[in-house]
N, C-alpha and C positions, 0 to 999 in steps of 0.2 A: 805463424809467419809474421816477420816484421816487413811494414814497407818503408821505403824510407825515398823520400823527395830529392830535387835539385840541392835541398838544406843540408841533406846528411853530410856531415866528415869523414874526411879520410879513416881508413878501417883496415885491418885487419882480420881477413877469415876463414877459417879451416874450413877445406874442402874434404868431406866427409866418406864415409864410404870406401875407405880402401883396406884392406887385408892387416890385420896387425901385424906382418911381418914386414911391411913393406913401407917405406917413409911414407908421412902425410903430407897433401899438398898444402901450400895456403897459399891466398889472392891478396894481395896488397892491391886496397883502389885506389883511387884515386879521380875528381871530377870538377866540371866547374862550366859556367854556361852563362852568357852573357847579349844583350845586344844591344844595338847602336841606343845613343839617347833619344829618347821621344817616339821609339816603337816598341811595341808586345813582344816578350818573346814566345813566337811560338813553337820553339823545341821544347820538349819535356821528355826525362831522363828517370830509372828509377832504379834500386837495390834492392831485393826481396831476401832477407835473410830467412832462412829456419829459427824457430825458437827451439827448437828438439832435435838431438843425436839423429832420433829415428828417421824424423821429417827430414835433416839432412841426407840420410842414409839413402831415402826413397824419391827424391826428388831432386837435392841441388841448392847452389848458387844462383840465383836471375838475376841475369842484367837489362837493361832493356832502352833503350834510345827512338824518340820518332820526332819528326818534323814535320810538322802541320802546316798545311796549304786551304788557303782560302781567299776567294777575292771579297769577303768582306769580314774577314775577324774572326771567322768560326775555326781558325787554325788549331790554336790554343785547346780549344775543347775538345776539338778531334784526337790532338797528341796526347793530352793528358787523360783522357778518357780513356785510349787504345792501353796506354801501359800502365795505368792503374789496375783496369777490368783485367788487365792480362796478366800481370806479374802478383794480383790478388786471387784470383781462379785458379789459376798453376799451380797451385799447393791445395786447392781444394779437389782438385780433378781426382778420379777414383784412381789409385795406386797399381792398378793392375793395365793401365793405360800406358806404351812407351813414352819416350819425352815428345817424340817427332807426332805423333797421334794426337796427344797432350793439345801440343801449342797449335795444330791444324783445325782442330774443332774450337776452340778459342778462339782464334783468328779468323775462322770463317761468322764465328758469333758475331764479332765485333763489329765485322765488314759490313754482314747483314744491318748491325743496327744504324750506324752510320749510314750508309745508301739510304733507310730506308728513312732517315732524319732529313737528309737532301732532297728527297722529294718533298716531303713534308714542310720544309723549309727553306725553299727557292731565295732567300732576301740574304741567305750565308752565301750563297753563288758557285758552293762545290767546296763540301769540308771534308777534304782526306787526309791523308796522313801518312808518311813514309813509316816504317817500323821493323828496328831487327834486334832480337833476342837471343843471349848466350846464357846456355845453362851452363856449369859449372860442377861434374859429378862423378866421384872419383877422381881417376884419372881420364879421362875425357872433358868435349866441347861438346856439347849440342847448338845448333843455331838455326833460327827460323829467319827470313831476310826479304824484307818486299819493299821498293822504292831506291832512293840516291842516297840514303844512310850509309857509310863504308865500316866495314872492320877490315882493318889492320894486323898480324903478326909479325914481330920483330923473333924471328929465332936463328942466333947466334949470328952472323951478319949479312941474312936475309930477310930485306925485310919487302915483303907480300902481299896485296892484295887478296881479301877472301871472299870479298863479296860482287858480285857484279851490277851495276847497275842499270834501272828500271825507268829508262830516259829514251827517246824515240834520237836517233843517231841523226838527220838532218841538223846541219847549222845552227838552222836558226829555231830549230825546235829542242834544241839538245837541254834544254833549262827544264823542257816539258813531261812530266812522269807518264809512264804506258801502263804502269801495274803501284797503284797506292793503295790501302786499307780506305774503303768507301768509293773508290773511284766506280767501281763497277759492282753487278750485281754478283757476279763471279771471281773467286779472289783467286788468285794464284804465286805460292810462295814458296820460295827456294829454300830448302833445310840442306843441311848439311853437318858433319859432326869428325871429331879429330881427336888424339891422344893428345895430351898436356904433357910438356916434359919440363922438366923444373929450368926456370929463366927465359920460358916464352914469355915474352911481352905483347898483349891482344889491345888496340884501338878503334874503340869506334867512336867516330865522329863524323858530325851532319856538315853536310854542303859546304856551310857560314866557315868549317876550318877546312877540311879536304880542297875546297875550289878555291877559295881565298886566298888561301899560304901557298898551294901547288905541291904534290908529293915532293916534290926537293927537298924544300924547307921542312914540310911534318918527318920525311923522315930523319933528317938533319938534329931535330929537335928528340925524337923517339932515340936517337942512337948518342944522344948529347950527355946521360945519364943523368943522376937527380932522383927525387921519390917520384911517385906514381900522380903522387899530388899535384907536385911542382910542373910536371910535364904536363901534366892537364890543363894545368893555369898559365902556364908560357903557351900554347898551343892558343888559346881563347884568348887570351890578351894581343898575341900578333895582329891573331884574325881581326879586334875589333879595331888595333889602330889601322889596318889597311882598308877597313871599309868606307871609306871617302873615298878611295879611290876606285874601288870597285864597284861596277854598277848594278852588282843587285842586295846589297844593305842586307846581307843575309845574320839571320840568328846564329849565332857560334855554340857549339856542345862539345866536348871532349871526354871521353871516359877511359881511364889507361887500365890497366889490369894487368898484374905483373904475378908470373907464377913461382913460390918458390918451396919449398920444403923442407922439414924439420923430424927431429926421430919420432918413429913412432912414440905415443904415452905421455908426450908432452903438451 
């Protein structure tokens, strides 16, 4: 398994695992993450490729997005921690495990260790972390989802909401997460899973673009055409020139994932 950071380039990758008679998928990525001058960012984003057919065959594409929450710095570590350990361990988990099984004992791991880092280190003031995961396999999605991270589908001129978010619905609490990765000693996470059809287009992206820009605009930009790349990087650069005006100076992440397919054997 490769991991590959915020750094990786735009890619190209056969989605594995489907019937020789039957076209193969591929994901066109594309990504890119940014935040205002003079703060951390602490979103962290990652790509888990297969090195092997086989690995592909048994396991998948991972994608994986989180946004880290801390009142004093420990964001950072929280996010990047969550989907490191996670999208490194999802290819090591024993193969006779589903995806959904997979990513729920993962996720509970992680949750555990974080929680039990927050006691242990009261001067971070509460480091959790939003996190949602799209496998990639065959012809299907898998996705695990906890926190205000969004995924996005654009198919054919719908374009959808798939996630829901993990925010307490009061006013003036609505900024504040109910269900994060470390918040609680009990973690609880929405999976869910779909058929790929060739020319879905899937988005996930944290708060800094979703609340920022306002679904208008991100979809506006989703349905504007361009590579995978380019819409990633219009999306984050909107977001960051509107943050002067918006008052919570949020970290921007964008991941587009564009599905398409070619004949089998090539």
């Amino acid at each position: 398994m490769t991991l590959k950071d915020a750094t990786v380039s735009p890619e190209s990758i056969a989605c594995a695992g489907i019937t020789p008679d039957k076209p193969r998928l591929q994901l066109q990525l594309g990504h890119a993450t940014a935040s205002v001058p003079g703060k951390d960012n602490e979103d962290f984003h990652g790509i888990a490729t297969p090195r092997e057919e086989c690995e592909a065959q048994s396991r998948g594409i991972a994608v994986a997005i989180a946004d880290g929450v801390s009142g004093n710095g420990g964001g950072r570590l929280a996010s990047e921690t969550a989907v490191k350990s996670l999208l490194r361990d999802f290819y090591a988990a024993p193969t006779t495990w589903n995806i959904t099984h997979t990513l729920d004992k993962l996720l509970r791991s992680i949750n555990d260790w974080l929680h039990s880092e927050n006691a242990r280190h009261p001067e971070y003031e509460g480091m959790v972390t939003t996190l949602t995961m799209i496998v990639f396999k065959g012809c299907h999605y898998h996705m695990a989802h906890v926190g205000d991270t969004r995924v996005y589908r654009q198919r054919d001129n719908v374009f959808k909401q798939l996630t829901v978010d993990h925010t307490w619905e009061r006013g003036d609490m609505r900024h504040v997460l109910k269900r994060a990765v470390g918040l609680d000693s009990y973690l609880v996470v929405d999976y869910t899973d779909g058929e790929l059809i060739s020319g879905d287009a899937f988005l996930m992206a944290s708060d800094g673009v979703w609340e920022v820009l306002g679904e208008h605009v991100v979809r506006e930009v989703m349905q504007g055409g361009g590579s995978a790349q380019s819409i990633a990087q219009e999306l984050v650069e909107r977001s960051i020139r509107n943050q002067d005006s918006y008052m919570g100076r949020n970290d921007a992440t964008a991941i587009v994932i564009e599905v398409g397919e070619y004949p089998a054997g090539q």
